[in-house]
Each structure stands twice: as C-alpha cells, then as structure tokens.
C-alpha positions as CSV (number, residue, x, y, z in Angstrom):
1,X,82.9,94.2,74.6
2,X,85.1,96.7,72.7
3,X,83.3,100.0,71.6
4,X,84.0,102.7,69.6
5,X,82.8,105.8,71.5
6,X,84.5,108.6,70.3
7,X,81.8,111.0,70.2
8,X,80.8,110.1,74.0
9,X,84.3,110.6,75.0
10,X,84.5,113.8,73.2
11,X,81.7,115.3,75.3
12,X,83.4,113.7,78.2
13,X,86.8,115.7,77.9
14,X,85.2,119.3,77.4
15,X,83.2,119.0,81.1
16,X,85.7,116.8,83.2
17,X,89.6,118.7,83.7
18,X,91.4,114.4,83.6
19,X,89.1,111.5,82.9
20,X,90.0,109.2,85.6
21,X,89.3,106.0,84.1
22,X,89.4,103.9,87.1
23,X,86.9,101.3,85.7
24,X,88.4,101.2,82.2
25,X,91.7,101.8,79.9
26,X,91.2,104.2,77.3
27,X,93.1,103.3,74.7
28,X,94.1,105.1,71.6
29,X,95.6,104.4,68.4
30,X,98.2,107.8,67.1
31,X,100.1,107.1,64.1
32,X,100.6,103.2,63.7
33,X,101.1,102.7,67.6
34,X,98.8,101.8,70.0
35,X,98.9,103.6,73.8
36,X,97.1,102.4,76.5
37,X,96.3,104.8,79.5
38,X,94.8,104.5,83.1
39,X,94.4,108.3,83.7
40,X,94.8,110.8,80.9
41,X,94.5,114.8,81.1
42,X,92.7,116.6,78.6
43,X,95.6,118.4,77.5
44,X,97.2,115.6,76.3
45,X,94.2,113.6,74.8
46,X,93.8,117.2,72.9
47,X,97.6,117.1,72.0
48,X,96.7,113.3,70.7
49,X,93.9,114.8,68.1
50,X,96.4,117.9,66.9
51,X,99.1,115.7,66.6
52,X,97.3,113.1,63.5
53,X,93.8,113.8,62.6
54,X,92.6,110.0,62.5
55,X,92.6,108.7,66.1
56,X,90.8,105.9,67.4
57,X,89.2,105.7,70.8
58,X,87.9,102.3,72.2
59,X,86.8,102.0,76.3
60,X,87.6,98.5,77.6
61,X,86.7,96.9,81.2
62,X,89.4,96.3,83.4
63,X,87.4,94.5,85.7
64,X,87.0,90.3,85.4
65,X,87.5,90.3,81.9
66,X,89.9,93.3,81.8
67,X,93.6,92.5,80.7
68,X,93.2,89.2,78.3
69,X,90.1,88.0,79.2
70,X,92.1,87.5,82.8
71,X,89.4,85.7,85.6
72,X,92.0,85.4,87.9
73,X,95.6,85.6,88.6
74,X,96.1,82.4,87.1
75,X,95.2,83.5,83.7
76,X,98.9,84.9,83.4
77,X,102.3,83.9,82.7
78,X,105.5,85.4,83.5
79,X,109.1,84.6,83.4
80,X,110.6,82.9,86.1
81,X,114.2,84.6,87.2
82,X,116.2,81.9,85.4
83,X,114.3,82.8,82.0
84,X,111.7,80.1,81.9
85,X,108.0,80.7,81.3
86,X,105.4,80.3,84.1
87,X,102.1,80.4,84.4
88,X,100.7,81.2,87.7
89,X,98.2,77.8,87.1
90,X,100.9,76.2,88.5
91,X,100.0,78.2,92.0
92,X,96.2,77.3,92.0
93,X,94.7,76.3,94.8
94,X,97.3,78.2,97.2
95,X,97.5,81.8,98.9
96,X,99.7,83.7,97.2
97,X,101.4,86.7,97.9
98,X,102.6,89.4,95.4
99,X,105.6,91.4,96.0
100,X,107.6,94.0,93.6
101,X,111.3,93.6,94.8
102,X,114.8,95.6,95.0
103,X,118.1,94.8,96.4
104,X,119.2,98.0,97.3
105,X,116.2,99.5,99.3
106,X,115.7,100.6,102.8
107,X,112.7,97.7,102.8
108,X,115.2,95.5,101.4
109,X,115.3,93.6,104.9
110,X,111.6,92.7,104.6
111,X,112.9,89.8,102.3
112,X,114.0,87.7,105.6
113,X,110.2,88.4,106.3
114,X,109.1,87.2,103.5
115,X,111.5,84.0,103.8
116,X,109.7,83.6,107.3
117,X,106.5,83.8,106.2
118,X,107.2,81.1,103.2
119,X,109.0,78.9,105.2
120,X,106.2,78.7,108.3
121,X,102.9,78.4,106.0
122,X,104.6,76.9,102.7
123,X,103.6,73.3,103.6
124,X,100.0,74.3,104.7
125,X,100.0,75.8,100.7
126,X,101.0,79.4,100.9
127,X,103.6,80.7,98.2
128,X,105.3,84.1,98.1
129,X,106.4,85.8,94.3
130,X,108.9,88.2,94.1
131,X,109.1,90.5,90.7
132,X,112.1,92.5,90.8
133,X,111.5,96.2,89.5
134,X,114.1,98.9,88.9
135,X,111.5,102.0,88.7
136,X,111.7,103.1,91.9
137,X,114.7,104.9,92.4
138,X,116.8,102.8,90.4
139,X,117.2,99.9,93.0
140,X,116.9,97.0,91.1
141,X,120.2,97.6,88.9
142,X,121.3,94.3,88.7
143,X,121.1,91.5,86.1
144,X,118.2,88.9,86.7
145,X,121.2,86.7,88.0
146,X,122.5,89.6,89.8
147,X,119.2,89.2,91.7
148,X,118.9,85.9,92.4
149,X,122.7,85.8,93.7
150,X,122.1,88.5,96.2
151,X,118.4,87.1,97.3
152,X,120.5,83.6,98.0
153,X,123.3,84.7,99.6
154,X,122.1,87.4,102.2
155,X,118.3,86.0,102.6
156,X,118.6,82.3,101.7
157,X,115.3,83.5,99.2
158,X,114.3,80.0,98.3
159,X,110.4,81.1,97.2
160,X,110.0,82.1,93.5
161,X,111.5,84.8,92.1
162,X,110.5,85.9,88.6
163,X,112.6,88.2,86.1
164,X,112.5,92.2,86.3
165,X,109.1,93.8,85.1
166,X,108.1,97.0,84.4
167,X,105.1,97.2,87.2
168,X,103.6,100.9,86.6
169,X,103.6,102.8,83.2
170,X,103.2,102.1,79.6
171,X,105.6,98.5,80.1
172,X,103.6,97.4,83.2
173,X,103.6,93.5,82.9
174,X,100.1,92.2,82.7
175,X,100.1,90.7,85.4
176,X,100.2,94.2,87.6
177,X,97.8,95.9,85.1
178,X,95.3,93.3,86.7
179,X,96.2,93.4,90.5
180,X,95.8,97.5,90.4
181,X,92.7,97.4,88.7
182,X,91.4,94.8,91.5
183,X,93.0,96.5,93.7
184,X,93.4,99.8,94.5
185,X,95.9,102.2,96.1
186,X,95.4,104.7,99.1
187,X,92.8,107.0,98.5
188,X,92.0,105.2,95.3
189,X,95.4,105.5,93.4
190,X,96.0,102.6,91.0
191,X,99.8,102.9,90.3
192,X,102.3,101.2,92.8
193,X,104.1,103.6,95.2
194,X,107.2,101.5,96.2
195,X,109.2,98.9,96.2
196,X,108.1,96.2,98.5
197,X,103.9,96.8,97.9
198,X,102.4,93.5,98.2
199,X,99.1,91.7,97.4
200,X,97.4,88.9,98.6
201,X,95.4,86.2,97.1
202,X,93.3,84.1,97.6
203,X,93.1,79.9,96.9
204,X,91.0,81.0,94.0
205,X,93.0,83.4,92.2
206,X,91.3,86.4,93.8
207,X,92.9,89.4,95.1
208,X,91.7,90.1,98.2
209,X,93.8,92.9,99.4
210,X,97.1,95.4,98.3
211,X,99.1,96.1,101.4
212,X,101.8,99.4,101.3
213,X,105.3,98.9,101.8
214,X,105.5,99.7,105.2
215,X,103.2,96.4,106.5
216,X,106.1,94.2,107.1
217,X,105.1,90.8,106.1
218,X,105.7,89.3,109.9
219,X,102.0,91.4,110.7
220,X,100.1,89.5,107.2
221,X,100.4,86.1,109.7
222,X,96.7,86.4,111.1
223,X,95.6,87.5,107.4
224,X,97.7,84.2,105.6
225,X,95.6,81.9,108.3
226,X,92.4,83.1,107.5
227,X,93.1,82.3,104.0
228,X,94.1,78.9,104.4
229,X,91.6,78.1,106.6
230,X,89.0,78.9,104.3
C-alpha cells in the first residue's frame, strides 16, 4: 500500500549520505511530472525541495506486488520486434530466458549460443527473449527491422525478438524494473551492466537467477535442465 511518508524520509536523508532504496522506489512528484528513482543522493533529493516547494514523497514495494501489481513475469506485455503486442502469458508454463541484445558488440557472437540453446531444449518447453537496447555504448543503432534482418541473416535468430527498450534509467521498460528488483547485480547493484546480461526463469514466472555477460549461454545447459525437470 502507497504511503505518504514525507516526514520519515526527511529524517532519513539528514543521517544516511544516498538512500539506497533497494527494497522500494521512491518516487516524487516536482512540478506536474512524476520521477521515479532506485537510488537517489541527498543532494539531489535536496535540489528536488529548493527547486518547487510542494513535493510529494510516496515509498512503494518493489517486491511481488512492485511494478503493476506484477506476480510474475507474465503480468507484462511488451512489443514484439515486428510492432505487435505480447504478453509474456503466452510463455507460461516454460523456462524462459531474458537477454538485452546488440548487433554490434564484442558478445554479439553469444547469439549463435543462444540459437543453440533454443533450438536443443525448445521442444522440451524452453524459450529465449531477446530485447534489443542501444544504451550501452550505442550498439543497438539500428531500426527494429534493422535488427531482426541482421539476427536472421548472420545467426538464423528464429526465438523471439521484441522491439528496442530502454532497460536501465528513467525509460526502463517494466518489464526490467521487475527482473532487477528480483534480481540483483554483483555486489547488490540493481542496474544492468552490459549488453548481453541474462535472466532465467522459471515455469512459474519466477526469476530464479541474473547471469553477467560474460556466462556464455552454452555453460546455462545444466541450469536449463534443472528447470525443466522440475
């Protein structure tokens, strides 16, 4: 449940140097626009109050019932790479795995991995989902059919690909506001390092782990069993 805890948060920010909000989103509400932030430092939450004198703070969870209610990875949509919407429903019941994308990468080879992968365990109900992103070093230039042309014709990419997201920052689809709050970086980090960073889920819709850009996806074999198995 929403709260309005301004006063608490305003003894918070004169004893703590960043409120690390690893648990929740602060979010607050500066001159007809809403921001939304995972980590915040006090100078700029101070800069918020000098800047328009009638802020609004509000904690919410980012944990089961964190981004829209979200139970489970299936509680999003997103749009495919030819422009259609899809809701990740249509995935239930199967291991999943995540991956933020780019064409022009050195990890750019780990797509014939990931074809591998999809092509050994897709008839035992495993399913690999590509989201293209262009925020990590610009390598993702291309057009959404830009993308899919290149996957095709030097991968033979045949899993689904969705349309270029935003996956860190203030225009971080919804989707990867949920995996990072289930699942965090190295040493507790929540925003995505890479291109390539991957997560796995489970038949229910669960995250059950984030694996770093430098796991090829030819070592997540013994992992994608278990899950199937279970």
């Amino acid at each position: 449940m929403k709260q309005i805890l301004v006063a608490i948060i305003l003894n918070i920010i004169y004893k703590l140097p960043i409120i690390k909000l690893s648990s929740f989103l602060l979010i607050i509400y500066l001159k007809n626009k809403w921001k939304i932030y995972e980590r915040i430092s006090i100078v700029d939450l101070r800069k918020s109050f000098s800047n328009n004198g009638s802020i609004c703070f509000f904690l919410c969870s980012t944990k089961a019932e964190d981004e829209l209610m979200a139970k489970s990875v299936y509680d999003f949509t997103a749009k495919d790479i030819d422009g259609n919407d899809v809701s990740l429903s249509k995935y239930e019941g199967k291991v999943i795995l995540i991956v933020n994308v780019a064409s022009e990468c050195g990890f750019t080879k780990q797509y014939s991995g990931l074809q591998n992968l999809y092509d050994t365990y897709k008839d035992k109900g495993f399913v690999v989902l590509g989201f293209p992103c262009n925020q990590f070093g610009g390598q993702e230039p291309g057009s959404d059919e830009d993308i899919k042309s290149f996957c095709s014709s030097n991968f033979g990419v045949d899993f689904p690909m969705f349309s270029k997201i935003d996956v860190n920052g203030d225009n971080a689809h919804p989707l990867y506001v949920y995996l990072k709050a289930q699942a965090k970086g190295t040493l507790g980090t929540t925003p995505i390092k890479w291109n390539f960073a991957k997560f796995l889920i489970d038949k229910n819709g669960k995250v059950i782990d984030r694996i770093s850009t430098q796991t090829t996806p030819e070592s997540l074999s013994e992992q994608i069993e278990k899950l199937l198995s279970e």
